[in-house]
C-alpha positions in Angstrom: 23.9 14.2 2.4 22.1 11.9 -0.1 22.8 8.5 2.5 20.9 10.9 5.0 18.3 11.9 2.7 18.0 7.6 1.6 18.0 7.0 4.7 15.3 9.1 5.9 13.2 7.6 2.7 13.6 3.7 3.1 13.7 4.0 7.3 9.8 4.2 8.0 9.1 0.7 5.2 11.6 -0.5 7.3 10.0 0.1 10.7 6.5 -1.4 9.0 8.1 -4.3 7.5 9.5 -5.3 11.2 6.5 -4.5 12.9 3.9 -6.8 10.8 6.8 -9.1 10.6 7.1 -9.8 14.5 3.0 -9.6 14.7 3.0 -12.6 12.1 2.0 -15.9 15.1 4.5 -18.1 12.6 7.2 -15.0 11.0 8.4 -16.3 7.7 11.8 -17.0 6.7 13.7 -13.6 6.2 14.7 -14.4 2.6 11.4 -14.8 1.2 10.1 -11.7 2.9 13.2 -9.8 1.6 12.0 -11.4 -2.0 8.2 -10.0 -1.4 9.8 -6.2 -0.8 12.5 -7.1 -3.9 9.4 -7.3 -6.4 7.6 -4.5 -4.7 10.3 -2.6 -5.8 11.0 -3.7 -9.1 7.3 -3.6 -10.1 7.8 0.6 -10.0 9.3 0.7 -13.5 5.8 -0.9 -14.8 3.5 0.7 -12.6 4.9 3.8 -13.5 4.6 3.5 -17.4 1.0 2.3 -17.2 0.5 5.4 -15.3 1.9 7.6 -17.8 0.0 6.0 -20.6 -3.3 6.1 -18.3 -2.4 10.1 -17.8 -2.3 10.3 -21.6 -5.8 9.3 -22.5 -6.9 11.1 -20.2 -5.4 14.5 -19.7 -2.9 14.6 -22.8 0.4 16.2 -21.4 -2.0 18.5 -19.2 -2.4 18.3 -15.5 -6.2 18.1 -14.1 -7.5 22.0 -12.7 -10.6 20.5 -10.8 -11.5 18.9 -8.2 -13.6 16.1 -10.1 -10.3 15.9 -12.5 -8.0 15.4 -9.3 -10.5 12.6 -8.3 -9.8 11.4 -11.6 -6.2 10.7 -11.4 -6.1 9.7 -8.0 -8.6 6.9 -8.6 -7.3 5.8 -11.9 -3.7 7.3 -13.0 -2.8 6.4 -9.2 -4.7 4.1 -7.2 -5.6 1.1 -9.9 -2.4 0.7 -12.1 -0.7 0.9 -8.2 -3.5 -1.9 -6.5 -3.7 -3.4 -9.7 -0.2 -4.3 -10.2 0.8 -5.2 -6.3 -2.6 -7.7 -6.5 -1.2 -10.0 -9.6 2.2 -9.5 -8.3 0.9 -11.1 -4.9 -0.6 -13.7 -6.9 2.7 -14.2 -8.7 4.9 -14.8 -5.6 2.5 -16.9 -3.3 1.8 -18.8 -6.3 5.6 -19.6 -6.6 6.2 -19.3 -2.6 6.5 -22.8 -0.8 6.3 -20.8 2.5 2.7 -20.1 2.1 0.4 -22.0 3.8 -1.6 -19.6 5.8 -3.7 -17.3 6.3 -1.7 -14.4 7.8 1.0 -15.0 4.9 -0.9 -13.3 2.6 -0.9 -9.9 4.9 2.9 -10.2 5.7 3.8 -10.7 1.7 1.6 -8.3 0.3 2.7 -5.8 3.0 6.4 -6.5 1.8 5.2 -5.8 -1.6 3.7 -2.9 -1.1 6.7 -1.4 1.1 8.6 -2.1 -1.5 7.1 0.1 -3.9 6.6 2.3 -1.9 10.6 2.7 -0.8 11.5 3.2 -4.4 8.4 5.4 -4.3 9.6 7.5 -1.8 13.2 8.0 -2.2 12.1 9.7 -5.5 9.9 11.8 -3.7 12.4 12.4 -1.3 15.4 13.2 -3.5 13.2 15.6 -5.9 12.2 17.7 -2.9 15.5 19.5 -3.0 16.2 21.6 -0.1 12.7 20.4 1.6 13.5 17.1 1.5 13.2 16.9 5.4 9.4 18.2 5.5 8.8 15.9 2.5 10.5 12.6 4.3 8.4 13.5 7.6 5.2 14.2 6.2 5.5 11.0 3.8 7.1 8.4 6.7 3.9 9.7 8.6 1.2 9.3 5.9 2.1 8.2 2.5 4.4 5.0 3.4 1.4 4.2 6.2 -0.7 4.4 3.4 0.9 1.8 1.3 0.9 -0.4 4.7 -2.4 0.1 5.3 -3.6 -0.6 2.1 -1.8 -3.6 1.9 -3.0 -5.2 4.8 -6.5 -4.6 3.1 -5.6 -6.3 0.4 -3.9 -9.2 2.2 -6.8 -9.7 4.5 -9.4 -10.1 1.5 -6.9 -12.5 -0.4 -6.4 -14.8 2.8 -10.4 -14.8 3.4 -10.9 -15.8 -0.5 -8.4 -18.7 0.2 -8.7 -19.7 3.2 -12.5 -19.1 4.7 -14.9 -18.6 1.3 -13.4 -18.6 -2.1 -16.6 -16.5 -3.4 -17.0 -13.6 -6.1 -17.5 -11.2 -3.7 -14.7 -11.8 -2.0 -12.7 -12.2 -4.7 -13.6 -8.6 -6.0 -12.8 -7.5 -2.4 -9.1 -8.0 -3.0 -8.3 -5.1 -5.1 -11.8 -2.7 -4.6 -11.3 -2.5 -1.2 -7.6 -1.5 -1.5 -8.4 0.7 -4.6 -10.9 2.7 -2.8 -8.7 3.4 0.2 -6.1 4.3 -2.5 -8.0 6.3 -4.4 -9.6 8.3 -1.5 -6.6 8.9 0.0 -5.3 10.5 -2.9 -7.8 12.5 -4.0 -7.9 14.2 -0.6 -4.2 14.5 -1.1 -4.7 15.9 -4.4 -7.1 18.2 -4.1 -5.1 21.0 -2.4 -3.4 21.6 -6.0 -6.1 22.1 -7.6 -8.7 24.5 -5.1 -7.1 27.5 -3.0 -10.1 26.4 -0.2 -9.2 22.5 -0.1 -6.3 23.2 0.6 -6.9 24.8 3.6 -8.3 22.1 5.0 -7.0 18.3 3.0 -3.9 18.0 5.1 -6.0 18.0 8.4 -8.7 15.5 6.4 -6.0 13.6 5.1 -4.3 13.0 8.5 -7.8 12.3 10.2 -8.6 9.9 7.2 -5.4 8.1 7.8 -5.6 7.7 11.3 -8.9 6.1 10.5 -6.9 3.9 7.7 -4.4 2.6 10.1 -7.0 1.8 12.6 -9.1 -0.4 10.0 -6.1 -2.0 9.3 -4.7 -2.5 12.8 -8.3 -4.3 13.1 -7.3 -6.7 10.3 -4.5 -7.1 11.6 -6.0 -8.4 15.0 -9.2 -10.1 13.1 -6.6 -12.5 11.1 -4.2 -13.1 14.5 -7.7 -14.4 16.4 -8.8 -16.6 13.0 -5.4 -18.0 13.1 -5.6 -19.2 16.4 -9.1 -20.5 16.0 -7.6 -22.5 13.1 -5.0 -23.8 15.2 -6.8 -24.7 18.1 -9.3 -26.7 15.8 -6.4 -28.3 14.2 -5.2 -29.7 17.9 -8.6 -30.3 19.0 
């Protein structure tokens, strides 16, 4: 039963990590993108502790009641220690990564990152659910783990236009605010149902409508970053 319930956790990272794989126009070599989702995975012991210390200061060994709490922790026990530790651990690894020398790398690795955490993520999620553990692997291989993706390619897509088309502040802000926002909306709408009878009612059909819009931002990227490519290279042979 628990290779089932493993299974059923690490399957939709999987399925992500092929897909932007085979979209890349040059795929990387399989071993460094199995390195990418290797420290995504081992950054979760880190990630995790600066979240507990984060939770601390601000909530003691409480949980938050409100709404404006909830918003709290999603934006700044979840979504920064998360975005902030994936971004310098994407700096780490293309800084040491001979295979990177384009744009669209930065997308792929940071997506391989982020899956990564978000495996070990969701195996945890997955294992603690107990006898739900099939509702809890559906509703995260359909939302949270798309989540990760999706804020990933965000993240990639800023780094590549900082290092590739305009090396500005803005842009360099870009790289983790963007990511951090979709992060932290995301879970605060996910959130809030645990704290208020009446959003609960109605997050899960926000959170799904706010994900499909998510997925198609970053589908856009995706497709913004595959024509700038091929504007590069026809430049190159022109």
């Amino acid at each position: 039963m628990y290779s089932i319930m493993i299974a059923a956790a690490v399957l939709p990272a999987v399925f992500l990590g092929l897909y932007i794989w085979r979209k890349d126009p040059h795929p990387e070599p399989f071993r460094w993108v199995f390195r990418a989702f290797l420290l995504g995975m081992v950054i979760c012991m880190p990630v995790a502790t600066i979240e507990q210390y984060i939770h601390y200061f601000l909530f003691g060994e409480g949980e938050p009641t409100t709404l404006l709490g909830s918003t709290t922790m999603a934006f700044f026990v979840a979504a920064l220690p998360e975005e902030g530790v994936k971004l310098f651990a994407l700096w780490l690894f293309l800084k040491r990564c001979p295979e990177y020398d384009e744009d669209f790398d930065c997308i792929v690795y940071a997506v391989f990152i982020s899956l990564g955490f978000a495996t070990v993520e969701n195996i945890g999620y997955v294992l603690m659910s107990g006898k739900a553990w099939m509702s809890t692997a559906v509703m995260r291989a359909l939302l949270a783990v798309p989540g990760h993706y999706a804020f990933a390619i965000l993240m990639g897509f800023y780094y590549a236009i900082y290092a590739f088309v305009d090396p500005s502040r803005k842009n360099a802000w870009k790289i983790l605010l963007v990511p951090f926002a979709a992060h932290g909306v995301y879970d605060s709408i996910a959130m809030s149902g645990g704290v208020d009878p009446i959003a609960a009612s109605v997050c899960t059909i926000v959170l799904i409508y706010f994900c499909v819009k998510l997925q198609k931002g970053a589908s856009q990227k995706i497709s913004d970053m595959i024509a700038q490519n091929k504007r590069n290279q026809l430049e190159r042979n022109a």
